[in-house]
Structure formats: C-alpha cells, structure tokens
N, C-alpha and C positions, 0 to 999 in steps of 0.2 A: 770773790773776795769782797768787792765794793760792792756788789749788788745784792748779795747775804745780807752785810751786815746793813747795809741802808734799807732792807723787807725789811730785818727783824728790830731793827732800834729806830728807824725813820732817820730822816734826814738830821733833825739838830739834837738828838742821842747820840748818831753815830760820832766817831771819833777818829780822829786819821793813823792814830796809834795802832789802835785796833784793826783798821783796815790794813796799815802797811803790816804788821804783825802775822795779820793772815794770807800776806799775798808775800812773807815770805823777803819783807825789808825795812830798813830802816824808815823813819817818817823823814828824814831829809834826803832818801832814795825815792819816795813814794811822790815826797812833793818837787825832785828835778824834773820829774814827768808830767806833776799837775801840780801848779801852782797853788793853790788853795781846795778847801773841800766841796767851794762850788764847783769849781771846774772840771773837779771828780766827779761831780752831780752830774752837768752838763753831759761829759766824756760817754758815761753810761747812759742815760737819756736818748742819747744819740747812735750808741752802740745798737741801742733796742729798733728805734726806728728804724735805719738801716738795715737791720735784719727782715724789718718786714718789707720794703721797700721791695728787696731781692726777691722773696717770695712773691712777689706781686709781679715778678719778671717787667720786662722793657716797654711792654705797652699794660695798663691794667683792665681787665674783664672790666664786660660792659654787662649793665639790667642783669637778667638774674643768675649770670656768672657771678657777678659780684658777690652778690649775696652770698650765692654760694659759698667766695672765699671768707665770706665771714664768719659764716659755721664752720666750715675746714679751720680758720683762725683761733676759735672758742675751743674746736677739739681739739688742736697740738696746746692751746694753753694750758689744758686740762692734764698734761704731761708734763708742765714745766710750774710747779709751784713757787719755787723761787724768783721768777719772773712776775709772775701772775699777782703774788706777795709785793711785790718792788710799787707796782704798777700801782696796787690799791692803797698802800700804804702812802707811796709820795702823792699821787694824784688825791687824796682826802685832806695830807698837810698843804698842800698848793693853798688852800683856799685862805691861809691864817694869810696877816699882813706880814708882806716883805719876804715870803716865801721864794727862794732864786728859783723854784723850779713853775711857777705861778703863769710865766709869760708862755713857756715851752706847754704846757695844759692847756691855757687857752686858745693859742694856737691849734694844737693839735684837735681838739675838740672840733673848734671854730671848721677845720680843713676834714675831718671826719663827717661833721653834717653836711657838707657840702655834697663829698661823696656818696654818703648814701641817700640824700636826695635827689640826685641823679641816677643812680639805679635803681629807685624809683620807680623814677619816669619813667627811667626805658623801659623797665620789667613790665610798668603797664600801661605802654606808651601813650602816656601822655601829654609829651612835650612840654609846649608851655599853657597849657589849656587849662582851664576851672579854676580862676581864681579861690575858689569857693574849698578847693582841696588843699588842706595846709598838709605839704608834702613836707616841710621843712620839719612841720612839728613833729611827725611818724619819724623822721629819722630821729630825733630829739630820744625819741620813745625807743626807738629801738637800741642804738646807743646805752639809755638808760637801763632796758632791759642787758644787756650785754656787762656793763660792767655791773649793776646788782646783781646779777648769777654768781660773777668769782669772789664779791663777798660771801656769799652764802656758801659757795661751794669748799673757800677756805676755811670757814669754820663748821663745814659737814659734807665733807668730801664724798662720803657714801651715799648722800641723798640728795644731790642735785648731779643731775648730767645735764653738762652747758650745754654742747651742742643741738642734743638734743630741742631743748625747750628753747634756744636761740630759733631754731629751724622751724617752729608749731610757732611759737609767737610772729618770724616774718611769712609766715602762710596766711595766717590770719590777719595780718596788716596788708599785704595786696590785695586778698580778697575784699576787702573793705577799701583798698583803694581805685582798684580796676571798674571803669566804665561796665555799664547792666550788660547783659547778653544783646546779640544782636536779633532774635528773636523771639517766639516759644519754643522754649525746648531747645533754643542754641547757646553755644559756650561765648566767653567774653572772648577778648582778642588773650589773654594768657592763661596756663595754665593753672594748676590750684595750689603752686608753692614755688619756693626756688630749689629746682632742680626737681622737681616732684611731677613726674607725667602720669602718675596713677589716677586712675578714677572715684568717685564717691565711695569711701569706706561700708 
C-alpha cells in the first residue's frame, strides 16, 4: 500500500488519502498508526532494512561471502519491482533540501561503504596495508555500479541482468585490487571473483 504508492508518486506526490484508501481505511485510521506521512516514510524505510538485516542472519559473511550476498541481493531485487521502484525513487528525492528521508540515505550509504570496504579487504586480504589503494573509493564504485543497474533495469527490464553484471563488475574490481602473484606462473593469494573458483575462460 505505502510502498506502491511512495515507488509510483514519490514521496511528496504521495498522499495519505490515497495510501490509507489502498490499505483499505480511513486517513484518521491510517494516521492512529502513524502520525504523519513522514513517519509512514520512516515505518517503511525501516520495514526494508530490517528485511535485509534477517537476510544477512546473526553474524554477517565475511570477504568474498559477502560479496556474494550482494549478488544474491541484486538477484531477489530483480524479483521484487516494487521495492526496487521505492528504493530508486526515494533514494534520488533524498537529495532535494529538506527531504525527511535524506538523513536515513546518508546513513545508510555512509554504513554500506564501510561494509563493503571491508570485504574488500578481506576478499584480498589486505588489511590495513597500501595506503596507495583507495579501497573506500571501489566500494564507492561498486555501490554506484549496484544501484545504476536497477535504474536501468526498471526502465528495460529485459536487457539488464543485475546480478549478473553486479557479479563481472566485483571480479574485475578484486582483480585490480589483489596483491601481484607470488611468483611466475603463481596465482595471487584470491581467487578470480566472488564465489568464482573456475579457472581462465
């Protein structure tokens, strides 16, 4: 209901009429439950995280599990439009002034580089070593590459598979971040992707 109609009108289109109408109540039933249409913003915001939180179970995957779950991530997105829709749509208004969902984005952001900076690492462990390797900026990138897919893919669903090109794009980012081989003709310390044990195509 709230999550419809805030993809399809964004956040200050949508209207709490329309939303309580679709969920099936009156607007002074909709608003005993949430005081305003931020808090409806909020509620949902929260509802999403949460969902992936659980997904992520009690401890979260370390180096190139992680990863992993980010493709795994990109692929169940790719089966839930209306989410995927919510996501691109509030996350683009955040940026105007005064937006209430503005803080809850940069947050989130801000806590998503982190994490995949640290899987990283580990994927090619490199701890805290080479100044010289901006690890922050690759997650920056990959991030970026992650949500430009499900714009593309909601307006050409048949001709982008996220998962896929999530998965080819963090193979080619370790590869260019992992330490040279240990010698001729030896392999690095990781393999050539996440979750990828095959050998040269």
């Amino acid at each position: 209901m709230a999550v419809e109609t805030f993809a399809t009108r964004g956040y200050h289109n949508a209207s709490l009429a329309e939303i309580a109408e679709r969920a099936g109540l009156t607007q002074a039933g909709l608003l005993h439950h949430f005081r305003s249409k931020t808090a409806l913003l909020s509620g949902v915001l929260e509802l999403r995280d949460t969902s992936e939180i659980e997904r992520l179970g009690p401890e979260r995957p370390r180096g190139t599990a992680f990863l992993d779950h980010l493709v795994e991530t990109v692929r169940l997105n790719s089966t839930q439009e209306g989410i995927v829709r919510l996501y691109a749509v509030l996350s683009a208004e955040s940026v105007t002034e005064g937006h209430p969902a503005q803080q809850f984005f940069r947050d989130r952001y801000e806590g998503l580089r982190v994490l995949v900076a640290e899987a990283l690492r580990e994927a090619c462990e490199l701890g805290d070593a080479d100044p010289d390797l901006d690890v922050e900026g690759v997650a920056s990138a990959v991030i970026a590459v992650m949500d430009g897919l499900q714009v593309q893919w909601l307006l050409a669903p048949r001709s982008v598979d996220m998962a896929a090109v999530t998965r080819r794009v963090l193979s080619a980012l370790l590869s260019d971040l992992r330490p040279p081989a240990a010698g001729p003709g030896g392999n690095g310390p990781g393999g050539s992707g996440p979750g990828d044990t095959s050998g040269p195509g």
